[in-house]
VMD Tcl script that draws the C-alpha trace (Angstrom):
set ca {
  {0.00 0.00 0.00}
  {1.09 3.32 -0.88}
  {1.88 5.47 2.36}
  {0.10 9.05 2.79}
  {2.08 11.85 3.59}
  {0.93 15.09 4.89}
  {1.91 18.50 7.14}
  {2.63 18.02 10.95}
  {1.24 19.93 13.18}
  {3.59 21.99 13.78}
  {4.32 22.64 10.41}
  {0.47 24.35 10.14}
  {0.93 26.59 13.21}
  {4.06 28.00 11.91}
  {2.40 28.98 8.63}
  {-0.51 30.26 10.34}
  {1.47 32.61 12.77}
  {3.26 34.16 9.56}
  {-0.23 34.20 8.20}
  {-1.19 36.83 11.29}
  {2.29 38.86 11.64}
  {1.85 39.88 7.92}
  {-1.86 40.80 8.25}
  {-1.14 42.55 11.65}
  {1.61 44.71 9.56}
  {-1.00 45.46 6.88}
  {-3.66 46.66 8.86}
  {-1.35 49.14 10.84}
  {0.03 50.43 7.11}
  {-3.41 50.86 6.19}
  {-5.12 52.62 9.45}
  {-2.17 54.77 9.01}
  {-2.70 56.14 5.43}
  {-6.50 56.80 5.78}
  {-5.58 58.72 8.75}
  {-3.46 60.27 6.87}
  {-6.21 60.65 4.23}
  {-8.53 62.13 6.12}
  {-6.20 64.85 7.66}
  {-5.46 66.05 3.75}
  {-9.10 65.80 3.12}
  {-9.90 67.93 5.74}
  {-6.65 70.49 4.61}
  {-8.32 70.63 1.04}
  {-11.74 71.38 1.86}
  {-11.10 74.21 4.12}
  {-8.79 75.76 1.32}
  {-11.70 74.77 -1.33}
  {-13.85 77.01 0.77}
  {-11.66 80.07 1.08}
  {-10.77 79.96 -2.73}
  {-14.91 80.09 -3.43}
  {-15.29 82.88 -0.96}
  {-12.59 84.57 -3.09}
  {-13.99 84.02 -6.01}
  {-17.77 85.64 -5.00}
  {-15.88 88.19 -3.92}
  {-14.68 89.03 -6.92}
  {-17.51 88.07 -8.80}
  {-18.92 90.76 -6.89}
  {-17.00 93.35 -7.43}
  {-16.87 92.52 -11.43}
  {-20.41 92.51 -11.41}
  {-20.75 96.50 -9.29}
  {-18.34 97.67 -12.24}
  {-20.20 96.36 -15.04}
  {-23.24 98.00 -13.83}
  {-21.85 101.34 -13.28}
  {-19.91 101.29 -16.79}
  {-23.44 100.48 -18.25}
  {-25.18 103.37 -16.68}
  {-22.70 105.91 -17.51}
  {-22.72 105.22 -21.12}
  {-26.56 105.02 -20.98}
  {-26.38 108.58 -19.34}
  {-23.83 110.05 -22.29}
  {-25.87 108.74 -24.91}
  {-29.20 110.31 -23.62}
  {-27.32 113.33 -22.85}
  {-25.77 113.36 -26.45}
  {-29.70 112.54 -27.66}
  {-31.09 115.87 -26.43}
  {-31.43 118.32 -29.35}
  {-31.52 122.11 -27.44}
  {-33.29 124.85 -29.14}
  {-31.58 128.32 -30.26}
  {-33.82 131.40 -28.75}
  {-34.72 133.98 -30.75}
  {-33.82 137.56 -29.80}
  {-36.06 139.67 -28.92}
  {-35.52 143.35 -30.12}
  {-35.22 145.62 -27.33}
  {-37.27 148.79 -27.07}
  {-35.63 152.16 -27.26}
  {-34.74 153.88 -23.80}
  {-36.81 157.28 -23.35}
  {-34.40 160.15 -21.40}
  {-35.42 160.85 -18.74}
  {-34.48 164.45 -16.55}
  {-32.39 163.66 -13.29}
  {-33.90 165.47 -10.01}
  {-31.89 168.14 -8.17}
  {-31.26 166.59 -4.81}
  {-32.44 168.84 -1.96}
  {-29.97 169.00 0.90}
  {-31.00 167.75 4.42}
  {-29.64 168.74 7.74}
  {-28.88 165.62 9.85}
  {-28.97 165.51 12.81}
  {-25.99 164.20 15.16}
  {-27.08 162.13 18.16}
  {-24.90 162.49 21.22}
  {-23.82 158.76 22.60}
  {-24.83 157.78 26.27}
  {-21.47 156.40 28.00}
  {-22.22 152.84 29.02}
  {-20.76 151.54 32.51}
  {-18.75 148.82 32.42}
  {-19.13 145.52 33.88}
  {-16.87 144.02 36.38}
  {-15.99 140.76 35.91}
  {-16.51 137.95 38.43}
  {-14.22 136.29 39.59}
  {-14.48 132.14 38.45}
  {-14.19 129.49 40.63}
  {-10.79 126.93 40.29}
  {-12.21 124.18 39.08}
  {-11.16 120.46 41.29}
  {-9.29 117.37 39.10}
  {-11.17 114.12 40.21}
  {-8.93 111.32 40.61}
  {-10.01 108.53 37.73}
  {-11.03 105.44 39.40}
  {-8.69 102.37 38.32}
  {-10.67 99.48 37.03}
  {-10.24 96.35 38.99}
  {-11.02 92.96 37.88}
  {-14.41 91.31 38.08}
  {-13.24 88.09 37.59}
  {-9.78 85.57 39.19}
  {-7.85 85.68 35.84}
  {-7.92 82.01 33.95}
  {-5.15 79.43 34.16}
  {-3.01 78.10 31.06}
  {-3.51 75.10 29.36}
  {0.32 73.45 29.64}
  {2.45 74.09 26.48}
  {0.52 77.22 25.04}
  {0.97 80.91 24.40}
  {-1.27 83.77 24.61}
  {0.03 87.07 23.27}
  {-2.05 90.51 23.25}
  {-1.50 93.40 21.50}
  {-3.14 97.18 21.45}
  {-4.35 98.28 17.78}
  {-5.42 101.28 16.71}
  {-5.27 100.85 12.83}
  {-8.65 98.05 12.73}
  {-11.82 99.70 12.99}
  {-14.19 98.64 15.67}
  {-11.66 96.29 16.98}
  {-8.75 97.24 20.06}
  {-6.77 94.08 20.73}
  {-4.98 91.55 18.58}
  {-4.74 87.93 20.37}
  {-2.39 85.57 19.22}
  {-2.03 81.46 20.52}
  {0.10 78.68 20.10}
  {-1.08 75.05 20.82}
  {0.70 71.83 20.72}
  {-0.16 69.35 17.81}
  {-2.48 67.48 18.14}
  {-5.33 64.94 16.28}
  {-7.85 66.37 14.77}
  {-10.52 65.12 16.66}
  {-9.36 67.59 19.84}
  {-10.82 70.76 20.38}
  {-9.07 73.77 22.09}
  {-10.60 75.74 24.07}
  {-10.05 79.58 24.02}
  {-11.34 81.94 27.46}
  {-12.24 85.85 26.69}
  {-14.22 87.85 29.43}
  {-18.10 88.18 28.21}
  {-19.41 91.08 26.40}
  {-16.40 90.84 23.86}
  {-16.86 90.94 19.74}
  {-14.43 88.44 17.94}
  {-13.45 88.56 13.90}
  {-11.26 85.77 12.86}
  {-8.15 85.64 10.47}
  {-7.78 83.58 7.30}
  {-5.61 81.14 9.64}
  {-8.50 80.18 12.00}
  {-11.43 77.96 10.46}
  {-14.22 75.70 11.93}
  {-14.62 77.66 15.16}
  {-17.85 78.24 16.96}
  {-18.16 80.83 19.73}
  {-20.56 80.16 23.33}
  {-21.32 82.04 26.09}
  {-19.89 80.33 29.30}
  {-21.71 82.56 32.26}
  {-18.98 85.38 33.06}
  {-16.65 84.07 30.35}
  {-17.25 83.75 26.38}
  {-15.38 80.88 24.98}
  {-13.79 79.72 21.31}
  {-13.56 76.74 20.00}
  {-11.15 76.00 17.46}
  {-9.64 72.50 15.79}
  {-6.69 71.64 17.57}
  {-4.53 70.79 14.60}
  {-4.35 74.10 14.16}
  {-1.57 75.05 16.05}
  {-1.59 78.65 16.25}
  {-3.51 81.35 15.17}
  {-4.73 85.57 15.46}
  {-7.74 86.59 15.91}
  {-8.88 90.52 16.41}
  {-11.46 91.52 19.26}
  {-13.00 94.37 20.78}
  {-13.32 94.91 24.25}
  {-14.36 97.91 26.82}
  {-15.38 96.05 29.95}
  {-13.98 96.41 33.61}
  {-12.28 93.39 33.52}
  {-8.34 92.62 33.37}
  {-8.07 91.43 28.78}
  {-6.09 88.42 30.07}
  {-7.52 85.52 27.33}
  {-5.65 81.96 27.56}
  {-6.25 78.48 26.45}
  {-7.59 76.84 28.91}
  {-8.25 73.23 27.63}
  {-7.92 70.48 24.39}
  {-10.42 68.17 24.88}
}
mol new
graphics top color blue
foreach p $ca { graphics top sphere $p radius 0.5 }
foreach p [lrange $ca 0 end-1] q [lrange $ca 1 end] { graphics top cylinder $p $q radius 0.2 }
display resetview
């Protein structure tokens, strides 16, 4: 009888452990690129939506200079379309002399002037500085999220805005969230270089949220309250 051969046992558990390292190294290749993926995705569509904001802008503005151009050369060409009519002299009758009146002389009379007394002045009172009071804070300035800056900065040259507030965060995923303290009652524009932010109300505090792979950012905001400007990042979460 012919004799069977076939694979021990531990021939098969070898081969299946190879099996598993080399699908183990796969997977962790391929979580990594559509991680990787996704962060571009998200890069590109934030830059799709500034270039289309761009673009309406301009659009815009081509379209307000069209429409002016068309008006003023509707304007000539009704201007140049009115036909004005010559007037026709009318002759002038012929002036009659007539014989100028001697003048007949009149005595005037000279009126004597009243003197007029003269006030004295009154003395006017000194008038007292007041001391301007020194605004103290409402509110125990915020503490620092570890590894970021704050900076703030007094402008003049932005109207209806007083402070420039720069941050730095460390990298992170970008499934975090940092979390940005001003005091309340404050108005916040954002830069070109922060996107996907949302702005609450926090009881004494207003707070912004940004994406925390961002890693920095400036954003301009007025503010006239009582309170020391002291804004920080306080959390990524």
């Amino acid at each position: 009888m012919r004799s069977r051969k076939g694979f021990t046992l531990i021939e098969v558990m070898v081969t299946v452990g190879i099996i598993l390292i080399i699908s183990a190294a796969m997977t962790l290749s391929v979580s990594s690129y559509l991680d990787r993926a996704n962060q571009s995705a998200d890069v590109v569509s934030i830059h799709d939506g500034k270039y289309s904001a761009a673009l309406s802008q301009i659009s815009a503005l081509k379209t307000g200079i069209s429409t002016s151009s068309t008006s003023s050369a509707s304007s000539a060409s009704s201007a140049s379309s009115v036909v004005t009519s010559t007037p026709t002299p009318v002759p002038t009758a012929t002036p009659v002399p007539t014989t100028a009146a001697t003048p007949v002389p009149t005595t005037a009379a000279t009126a004597t002037p009243v003197p007029t007394a003269t006030p004295t002045p009154k003395p006017t009172a000194t008038p007292v500085p007041t001391a301007t009071p020194t605004p103290t804070p409402t509110t125990a300035p915020v503490s620092a999220y570890p590894g970021t800056t704050s900076t703030v900065t007094a402008i003049t040259w932005k109207t209806g805005f007083n402070y420039r507030y720069e941050f730095t965060i460390p990298s992170s995923s970008s499934s975090q969230t940092a979390v940005i303290s001003f005091p309340a009652g404050v108005t916040i524009e954002l830069g070109w270089t922060v996107s996907g932010y949302k702005i609450l109300a926090n009881g004494a505090r207003t707070e912004l949220y940004v994406p925390a792979w961002q890693t920095g950012g400036a954003v301009y905001v007025n503010y006239t309250g009582s309170e020391v400007f002291n804004p920080q990042v306080i959390d990524i979460k």
